[in-house]
C-alpha positions as CSV (number, residue, x, y, z in Angstrom):
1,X,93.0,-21.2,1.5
2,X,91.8,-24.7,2.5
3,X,89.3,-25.3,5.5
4,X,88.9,-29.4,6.3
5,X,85.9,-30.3,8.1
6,X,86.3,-32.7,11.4
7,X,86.0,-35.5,8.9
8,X,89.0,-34.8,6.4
9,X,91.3,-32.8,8.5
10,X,94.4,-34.8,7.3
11,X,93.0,-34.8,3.9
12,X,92.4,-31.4,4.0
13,X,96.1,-30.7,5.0
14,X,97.8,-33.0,2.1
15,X,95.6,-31.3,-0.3
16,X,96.8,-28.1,1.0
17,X,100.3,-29.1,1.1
18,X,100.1,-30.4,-2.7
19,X,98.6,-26.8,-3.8
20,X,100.9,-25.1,-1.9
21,X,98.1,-23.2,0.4
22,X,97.5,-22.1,3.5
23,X,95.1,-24.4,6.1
24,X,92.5,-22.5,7.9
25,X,91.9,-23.5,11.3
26,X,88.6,-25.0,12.3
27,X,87.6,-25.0,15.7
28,X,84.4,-27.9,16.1
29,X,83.0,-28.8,19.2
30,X,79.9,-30.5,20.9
31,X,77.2,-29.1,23.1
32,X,76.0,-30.9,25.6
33,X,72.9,-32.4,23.9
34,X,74.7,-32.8,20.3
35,X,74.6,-29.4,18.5
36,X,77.4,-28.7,16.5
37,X,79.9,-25.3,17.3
38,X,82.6,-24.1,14.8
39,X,83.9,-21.2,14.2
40,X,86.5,-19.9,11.8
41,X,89.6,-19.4,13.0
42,X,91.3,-16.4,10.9
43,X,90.8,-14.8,8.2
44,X,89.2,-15.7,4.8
45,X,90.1,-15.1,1.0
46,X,88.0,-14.5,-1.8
47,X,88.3,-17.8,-2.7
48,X,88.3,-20.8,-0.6
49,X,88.3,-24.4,-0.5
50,X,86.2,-26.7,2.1
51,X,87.0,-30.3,1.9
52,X,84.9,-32.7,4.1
53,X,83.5,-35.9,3.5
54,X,79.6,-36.7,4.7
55,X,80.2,-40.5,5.8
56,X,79.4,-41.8,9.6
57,X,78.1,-40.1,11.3
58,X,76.5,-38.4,8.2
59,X,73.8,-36.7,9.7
60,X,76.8,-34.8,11.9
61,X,79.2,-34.3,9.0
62,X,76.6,-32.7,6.7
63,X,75.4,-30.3,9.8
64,X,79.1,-29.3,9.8
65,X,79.5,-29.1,6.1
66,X,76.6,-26.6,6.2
67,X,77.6,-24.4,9.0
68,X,80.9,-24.1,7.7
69,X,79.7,-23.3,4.3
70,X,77.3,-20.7,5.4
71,X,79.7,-19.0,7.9
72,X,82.4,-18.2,5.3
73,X,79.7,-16.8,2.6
74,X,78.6,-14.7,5.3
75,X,82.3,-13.9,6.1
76,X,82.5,-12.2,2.5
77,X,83.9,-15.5,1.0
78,X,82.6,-14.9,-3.1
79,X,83.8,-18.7,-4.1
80,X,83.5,-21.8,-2.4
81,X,85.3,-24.5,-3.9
82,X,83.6,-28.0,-1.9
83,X,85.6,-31.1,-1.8
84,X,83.5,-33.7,-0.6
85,X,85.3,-37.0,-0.8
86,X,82.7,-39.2,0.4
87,X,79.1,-38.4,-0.7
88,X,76.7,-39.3,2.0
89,X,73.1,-40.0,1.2
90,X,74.3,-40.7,-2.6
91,X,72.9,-44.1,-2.9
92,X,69.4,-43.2,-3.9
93,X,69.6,-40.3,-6.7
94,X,66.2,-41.1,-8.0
95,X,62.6,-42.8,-6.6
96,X,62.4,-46.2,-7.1
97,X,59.2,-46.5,-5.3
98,X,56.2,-44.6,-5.1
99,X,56.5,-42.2,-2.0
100,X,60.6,-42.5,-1.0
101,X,62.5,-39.4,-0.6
102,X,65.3,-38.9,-3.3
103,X,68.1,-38.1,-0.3
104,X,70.7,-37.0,-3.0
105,X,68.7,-34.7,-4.3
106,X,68.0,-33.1,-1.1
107,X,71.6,-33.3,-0.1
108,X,72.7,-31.4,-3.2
109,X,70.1,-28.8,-2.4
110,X,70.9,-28.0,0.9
111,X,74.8,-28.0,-0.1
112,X,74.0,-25.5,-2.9
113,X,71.5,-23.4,-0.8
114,X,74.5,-23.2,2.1
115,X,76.9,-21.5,-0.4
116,X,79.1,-23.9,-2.4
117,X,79.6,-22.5,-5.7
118,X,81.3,-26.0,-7.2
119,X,81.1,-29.4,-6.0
120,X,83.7,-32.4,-6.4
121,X,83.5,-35.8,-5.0
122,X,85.2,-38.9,-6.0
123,X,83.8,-42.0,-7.5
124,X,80.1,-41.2,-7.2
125,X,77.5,-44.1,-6.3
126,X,76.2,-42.9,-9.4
127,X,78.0,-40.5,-11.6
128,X,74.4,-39.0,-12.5
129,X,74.2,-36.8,-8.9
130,X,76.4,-34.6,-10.8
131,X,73.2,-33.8,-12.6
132,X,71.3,-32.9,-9.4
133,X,73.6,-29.3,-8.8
134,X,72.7,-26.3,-10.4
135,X,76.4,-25.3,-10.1
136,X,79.2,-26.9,-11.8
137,X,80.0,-30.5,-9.8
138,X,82.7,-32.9,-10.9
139,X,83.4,-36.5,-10.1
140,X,86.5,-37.3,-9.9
141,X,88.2,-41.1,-10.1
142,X,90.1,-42.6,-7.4
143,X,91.1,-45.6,-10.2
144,X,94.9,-44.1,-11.2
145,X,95.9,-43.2,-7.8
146,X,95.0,-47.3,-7.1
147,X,96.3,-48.7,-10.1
148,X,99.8,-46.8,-9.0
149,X,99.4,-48.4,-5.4
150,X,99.1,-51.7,-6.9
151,X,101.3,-51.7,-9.5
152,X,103.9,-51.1,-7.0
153,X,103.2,-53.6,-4.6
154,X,101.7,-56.4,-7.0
155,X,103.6,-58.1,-9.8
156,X,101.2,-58.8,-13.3
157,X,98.1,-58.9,-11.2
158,X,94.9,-60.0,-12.1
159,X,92.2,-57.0,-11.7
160,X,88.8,-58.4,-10.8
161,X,85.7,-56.7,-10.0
162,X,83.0,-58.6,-7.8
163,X,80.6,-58.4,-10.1
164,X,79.6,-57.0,-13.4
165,X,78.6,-53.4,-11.9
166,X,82.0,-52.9,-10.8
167,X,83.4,-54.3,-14.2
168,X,84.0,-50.1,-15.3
169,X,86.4,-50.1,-12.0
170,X,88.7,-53.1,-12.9
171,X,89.0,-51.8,-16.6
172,X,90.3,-48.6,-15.6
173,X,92.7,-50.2,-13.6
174,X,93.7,-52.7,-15.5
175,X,94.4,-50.5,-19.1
176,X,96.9,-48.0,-16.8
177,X,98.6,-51.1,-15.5
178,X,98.2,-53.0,-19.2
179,X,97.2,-56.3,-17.2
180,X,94.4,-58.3,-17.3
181,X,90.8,-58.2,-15.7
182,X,87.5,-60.2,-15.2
183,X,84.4,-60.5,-13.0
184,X,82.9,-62.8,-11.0
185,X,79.6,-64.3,-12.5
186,X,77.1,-66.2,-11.3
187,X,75.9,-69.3,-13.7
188,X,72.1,-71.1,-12.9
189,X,73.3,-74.8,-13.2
190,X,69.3,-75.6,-12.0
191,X,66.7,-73.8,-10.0
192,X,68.4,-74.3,-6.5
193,X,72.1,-74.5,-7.4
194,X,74.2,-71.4,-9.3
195,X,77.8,-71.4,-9.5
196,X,80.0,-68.3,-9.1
197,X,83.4,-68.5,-10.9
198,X,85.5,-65.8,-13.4
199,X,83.7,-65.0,-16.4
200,X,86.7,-65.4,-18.8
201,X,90.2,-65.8,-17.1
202,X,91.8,-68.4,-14.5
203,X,92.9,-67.6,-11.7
204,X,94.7,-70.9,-10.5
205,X,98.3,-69.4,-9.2
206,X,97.6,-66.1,-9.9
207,X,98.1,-62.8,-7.6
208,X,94.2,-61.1,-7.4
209,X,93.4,-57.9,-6.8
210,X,89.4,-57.3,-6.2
211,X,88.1,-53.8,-6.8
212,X,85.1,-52.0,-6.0
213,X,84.1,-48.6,-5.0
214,X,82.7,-48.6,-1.3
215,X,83.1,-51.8,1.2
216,X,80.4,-51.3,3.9
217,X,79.2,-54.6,5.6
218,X,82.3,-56.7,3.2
219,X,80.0,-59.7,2.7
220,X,80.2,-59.2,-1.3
221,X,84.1,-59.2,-1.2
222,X,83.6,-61.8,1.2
223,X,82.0,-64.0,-1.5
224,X,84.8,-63.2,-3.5
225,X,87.3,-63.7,-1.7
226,X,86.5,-67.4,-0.9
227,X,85.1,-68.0,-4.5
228,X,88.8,-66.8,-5.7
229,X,90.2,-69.3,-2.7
230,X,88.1,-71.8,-4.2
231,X,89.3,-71.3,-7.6
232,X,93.4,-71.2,-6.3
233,X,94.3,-67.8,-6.4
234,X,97.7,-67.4,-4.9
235,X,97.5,-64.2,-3.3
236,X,94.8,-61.7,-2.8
237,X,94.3,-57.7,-2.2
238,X,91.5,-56.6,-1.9
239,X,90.7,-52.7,-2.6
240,X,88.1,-50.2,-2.4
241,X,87.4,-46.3,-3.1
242,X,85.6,-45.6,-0.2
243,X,86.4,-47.8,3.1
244,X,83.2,-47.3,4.9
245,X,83.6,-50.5,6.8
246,X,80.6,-51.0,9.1
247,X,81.3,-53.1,12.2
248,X,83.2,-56.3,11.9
249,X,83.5,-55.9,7.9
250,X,87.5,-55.8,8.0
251,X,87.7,-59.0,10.0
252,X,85.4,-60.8,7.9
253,X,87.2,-60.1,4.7
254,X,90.6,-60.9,6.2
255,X,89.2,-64.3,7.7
256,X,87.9,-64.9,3.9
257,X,91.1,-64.9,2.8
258,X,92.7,-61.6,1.8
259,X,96.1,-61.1,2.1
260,X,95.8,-57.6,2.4
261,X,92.9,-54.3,2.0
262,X,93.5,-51.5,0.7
263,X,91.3,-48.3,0.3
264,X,91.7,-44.3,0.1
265,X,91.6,-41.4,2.5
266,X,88.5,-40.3,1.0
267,X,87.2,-41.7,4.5
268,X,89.4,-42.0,7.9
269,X,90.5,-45.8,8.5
270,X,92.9,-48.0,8.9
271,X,93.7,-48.9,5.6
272,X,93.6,-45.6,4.1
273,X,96.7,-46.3,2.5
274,X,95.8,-44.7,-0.9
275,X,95.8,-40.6,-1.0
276,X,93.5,-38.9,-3.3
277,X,95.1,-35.3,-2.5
278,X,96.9,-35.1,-5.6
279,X,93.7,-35.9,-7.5
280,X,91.9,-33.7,-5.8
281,X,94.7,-30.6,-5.9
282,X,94.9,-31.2,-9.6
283,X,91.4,-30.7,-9.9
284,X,91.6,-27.6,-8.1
285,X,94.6,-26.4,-10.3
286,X,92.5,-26.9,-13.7
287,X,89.7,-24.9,-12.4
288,X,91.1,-21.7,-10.8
């Protein structure tokens, strides 16, 4: 059985179609001054899956995540499989600073303490949160389901990551696809100018494909973008894991000079053109 949270509802039901299972109905709603409502709609298994990603509003999804999880442990529910796509508050997973709060750590707890018995998310902000359950936690990669996206609609494409952080990302990509991939690096020519260009490979003529795992404000891709522009790339996509997309981000990075964006249904938008349902129900599969 497969419950999806307000923010993965279609998620929820391609992951329940792939597997074959039924989809719980959820019913959410607002009070007047912001408190969350649900209620489970039917009845429950033994065994059930809750798939809902904690991006904006995160504060609301994860009050949601943890009602729902509660409710169906207290509904007799002995496994709860959670499928949380998008992992809010994962971008600080240890203390940097004397006196900042570690907010995946006190995530994880709270999901834990509401009744998950497993966690999976896809494409971590750092793959070391998995560390922070006390139950098993998996995280899975978005990279094949994107590599099959673009190797369908780009022909011997050049895979390049924004920088060397995402470097992992365009390697993955680029060994399923058995093309070719760089990063953009940034050489000090003297104390006040440093040149950004391809670390090893030109990209005069070529079709580019820029990778990274979340796009929120867009201003590295839009670096890249008119750094590759610069350089005469032909024709650039750009695509992303996670298409968090704060405000005008998607206009920015078109103006830049992207041909087209791409990113997955781990988070509700436009260009969610990329499912990770089959990931995710093969995932299930291996574990039940």
């Amino acid at each position: 059985m497969i419950i999806g949270g307000s923010s993965s509802q279609k998620l929820a039901a391609n992951i329940a179609r792939e597997m074959d299972d039924i989809l719980c109905p959820l019913e959410t709603r607002k009070f007047p001054d912001g408190e969350r409502y649900i209620r489970i709609n039917g009845d429950v298994d033994e065994g059930v899956v809750v798939v809902q990603s904690t991006g904006y509003p995160q504060d609301e999804n994860l009050m949601e995540l943890f009602l729902i999880l509660k409710t169906i442990r207290r509904m007799g529910v002995k496994k709860i499989r959670t499928v949380i796509p998008y992992f809010g508050y994962g971008r600080q997973e240890k203390s940097f600073n004397h006196g900042e709060a570690i907010s995946a750590e006190v995530v994880s707890h709270l999901i834990q303490q509401s009744g998950a018995s497993e966690v999976y998310s896809i494409n971590l902000h750092e793959e070391s949160i998995c560390n922070l359950f006390n139950i098993p936690a998996y995280n899975l990669s978005a990279m094949p389901a994107i590599a099959n996206f673009i190797g369908d609609n780009v022909d011997n494409p050049l895979i390049l990551a924004p920088d060397n952080g995402a470097m992992s990302f365009a390697n993955e990509i680029s060994k399923i696809l058995n093309c070719e991939s760089d990063y953009l690096e940034k050489i000090r020519l003297s104390p006040d100018n440093v040149q950004t260009k391809t670390k090893n490979l030109d990209v005069n003529g070529r079709d580019v494909v820029i990778i990274d795992d979340i796009i929120s404000t867009g201003g590295t891709i839009v670096n890249a973008c008119n750094i590759l522009k610069e350089l005469g790339a032909n024709r650039i996509m750009v695509s992303c894991v996670h298409p968090v997309l704060v405000e005008d981000a998607l206009l920015k990075i078109y103006t830049a000079g992207a041909d087209d964006v791409v990113g997955t249904d781990t988070l509700k938008s436009e260009i969610s053109a990329v499912s990770v349902a089959n990931l995710v129900a093969d995932a299930l599969k291996k574990s039940s």
